[in-house]
C-alpha positions as CSV (number, residue, x, y, z in Angstrom):
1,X,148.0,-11.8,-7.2
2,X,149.5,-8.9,-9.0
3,X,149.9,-11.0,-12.1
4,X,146.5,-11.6,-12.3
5,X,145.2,-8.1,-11.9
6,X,147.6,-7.0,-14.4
7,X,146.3,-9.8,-16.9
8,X,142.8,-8.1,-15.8
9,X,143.8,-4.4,-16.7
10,X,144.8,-6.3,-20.1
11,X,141.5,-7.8,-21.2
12,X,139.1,-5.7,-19.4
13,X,137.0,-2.8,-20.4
14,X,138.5,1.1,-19.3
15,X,136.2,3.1,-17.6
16,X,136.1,6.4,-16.5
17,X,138.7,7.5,-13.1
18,X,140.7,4.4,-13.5
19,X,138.1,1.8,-13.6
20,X,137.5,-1.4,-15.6
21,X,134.8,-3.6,-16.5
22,X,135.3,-7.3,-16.1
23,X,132.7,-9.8,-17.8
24,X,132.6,-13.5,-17.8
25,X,133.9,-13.7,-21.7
26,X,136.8,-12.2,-20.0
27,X,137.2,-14.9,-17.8
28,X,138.4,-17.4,-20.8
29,X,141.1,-15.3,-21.7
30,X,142.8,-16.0,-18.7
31,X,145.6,-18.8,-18.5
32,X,145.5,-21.5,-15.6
33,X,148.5,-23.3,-14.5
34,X,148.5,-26.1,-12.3
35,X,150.3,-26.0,-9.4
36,X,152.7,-29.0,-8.9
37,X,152.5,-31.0,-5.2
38,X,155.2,-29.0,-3.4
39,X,153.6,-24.8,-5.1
40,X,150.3,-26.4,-3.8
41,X,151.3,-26.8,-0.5
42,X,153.1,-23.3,-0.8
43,X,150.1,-21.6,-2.3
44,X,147.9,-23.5,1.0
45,X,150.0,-22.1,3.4
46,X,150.1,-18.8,1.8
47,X,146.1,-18.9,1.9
48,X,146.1,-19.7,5.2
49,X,148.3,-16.8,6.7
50,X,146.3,-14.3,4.5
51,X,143.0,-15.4,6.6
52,X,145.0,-15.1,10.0
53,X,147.7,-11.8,8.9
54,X,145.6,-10.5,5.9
55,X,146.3,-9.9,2.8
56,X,149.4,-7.2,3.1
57,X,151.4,-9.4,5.1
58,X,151.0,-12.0,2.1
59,X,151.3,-10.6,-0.6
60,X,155.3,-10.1,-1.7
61,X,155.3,-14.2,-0.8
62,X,152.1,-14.9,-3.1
63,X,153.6,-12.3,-6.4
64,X,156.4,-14.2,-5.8
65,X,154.8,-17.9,-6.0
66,X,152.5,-17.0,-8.8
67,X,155.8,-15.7,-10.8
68,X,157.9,-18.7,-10.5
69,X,154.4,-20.7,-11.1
70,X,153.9,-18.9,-14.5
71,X,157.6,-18.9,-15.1
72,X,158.0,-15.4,-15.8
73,X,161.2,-13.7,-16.4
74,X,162.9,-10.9,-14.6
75,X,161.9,-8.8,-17.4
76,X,158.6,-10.1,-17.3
77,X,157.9,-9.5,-13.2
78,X,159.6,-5.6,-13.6
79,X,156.6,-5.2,-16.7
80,X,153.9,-6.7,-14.9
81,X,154.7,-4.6,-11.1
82,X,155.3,-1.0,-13.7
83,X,158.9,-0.5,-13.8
84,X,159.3,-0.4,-16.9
């Protein structure tokens, strides 16, 4: 998800041309949340149409999930996609 590369570019490493290194100290940086019953199903179904449709017809529906899953703000969603 966009949230979670942008959580990425946070903790990782920059590199030269845009790069960044990611190593598995990174990794416990990163917060979990746990779906409820009804955002796993969501998130399932949202898995499977990415392995039939691929990822670019996904991906607005998955941002979208993992934002209301983390319970981010308006604000929040325009900082992590770089409007602001």
């Amino acid at each position: 998800s966009r949230l979670l590369y942008w959580v990425l570019m946070k903790i990782g490493v920059a590199l030269q041309r845009g790069f960044v290194e990611f190593r598995p100290q990174y990794l416990d940086k990163i917060p979990i949340a746990a779906p409820d019953v009804k955002q796993k199903r969501v998130l399932e179904d949202i898995a499977r149409r990415g392995m039939l449709e691929g990822y670019e017809s996904i991906k607005a529906d998955l941002n979208e999930t993992i934002y209301r899953l983390y319970g981010l703000t308006e604000e929040e969603i325009r900082i992590v996609e770089g409007a602001e």
